[in-house]
Each structure stands twice: as C-alpha cells, then as structure tokens.
C-alpha positions in Angstrom: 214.1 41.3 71.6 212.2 39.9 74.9 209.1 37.7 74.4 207.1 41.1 75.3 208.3 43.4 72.9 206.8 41.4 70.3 203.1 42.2 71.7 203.9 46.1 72.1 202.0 48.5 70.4 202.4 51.5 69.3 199.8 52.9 67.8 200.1 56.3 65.0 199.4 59.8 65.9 196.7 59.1 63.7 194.9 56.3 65.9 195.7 58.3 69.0 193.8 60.7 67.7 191.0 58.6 66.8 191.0 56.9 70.1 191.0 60.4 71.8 188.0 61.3 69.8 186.0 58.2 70.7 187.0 58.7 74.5 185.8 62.7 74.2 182.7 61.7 73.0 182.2 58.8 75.5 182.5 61.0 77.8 180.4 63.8 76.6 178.0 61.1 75.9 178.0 60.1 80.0 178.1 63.5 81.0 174.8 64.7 79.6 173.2 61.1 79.6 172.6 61.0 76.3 174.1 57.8 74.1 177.5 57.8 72.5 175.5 57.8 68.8 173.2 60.9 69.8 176.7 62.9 71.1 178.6 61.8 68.1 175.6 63.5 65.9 175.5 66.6 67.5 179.4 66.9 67.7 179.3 65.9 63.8 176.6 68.6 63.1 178.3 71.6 64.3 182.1 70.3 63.0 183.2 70.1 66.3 185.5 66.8 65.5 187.1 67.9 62.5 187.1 72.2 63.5 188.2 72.1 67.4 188.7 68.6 68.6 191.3 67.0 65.5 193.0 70.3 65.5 193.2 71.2 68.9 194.5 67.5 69.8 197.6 68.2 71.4 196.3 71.0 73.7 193.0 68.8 75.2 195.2 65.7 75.1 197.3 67.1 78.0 194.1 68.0 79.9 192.3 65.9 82.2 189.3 64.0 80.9 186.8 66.3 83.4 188.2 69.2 82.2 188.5 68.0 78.5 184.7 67.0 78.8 183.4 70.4 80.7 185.3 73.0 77.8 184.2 70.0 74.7 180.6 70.3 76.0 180.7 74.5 76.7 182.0 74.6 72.9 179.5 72.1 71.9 177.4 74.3 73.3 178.3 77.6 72.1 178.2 76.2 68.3 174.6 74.5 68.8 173.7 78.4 69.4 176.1 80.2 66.7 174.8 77.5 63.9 171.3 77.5 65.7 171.6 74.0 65.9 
C-alpha cells in the first residue's frame, strides 16, 4: 500500500447520491437566485428528491450540471403547477 492509498476515499453509492443531491440543489439554488434552504423546500414540497432526483440518479448523474439543472428546475416547475404548489 503507498503512503496515498491510505487517504483515498471512496465514498458509497449512498453518499454519492447524497452529494449529488446537495450539488443539484446548489445549483438550482444559483440558478433562480434563491438560497440553497428556500430550493431545498420547494424541491422537498413537491417530492422531487425522493420521486425524480434519488430514482433517477444514474440517468442525471451522466448529464452535465447545466443540463441536470435546466430539466431539475422545468420538473420543479411542472410539479409546483400539478400539486398547485
């Protein structure tokens, strides 16, 4: 084992996913200057974490971040008006 290995890390799919959520909201957040705590509400009212952005990890992980922010905040969008949020 080299001297680096020992400060590698590799984190689960689990925190991946966790860190991909935090960076889609960040984003988001940036995008319609609003703060990450206000984007994390609206995303949380509508389910759009645990209904489209969790389970459809894989898909916007491969995506880049403008393109994973434009479809999260046309979705966002798009439930706001089907829950008539």
């Amino acid at each position: 084992m080299s001297p680096s290995d020992k400060y590698t890390y590799n984190p689960t799919l689990e925190e991946c996913k966790a860190i991909f959520v935090a960076s889609c909201i960040e984003t988001a957040a940036a995008a319609t200057q609003m703060t990450e705590k206000e984007m994390y509400q609206r995303m949380v009212r509508v389910g759009l974490i645990a209904d489209y952005i969790l389970p459809c990890y894989e898909v916007l992980h491969a995506e880049s971040r403008q393109s994973v922010t434009e479809d999260i905040l046309k979705t966002l969008t798009i439930w706001e008006k089907k829950k008539r949020v």
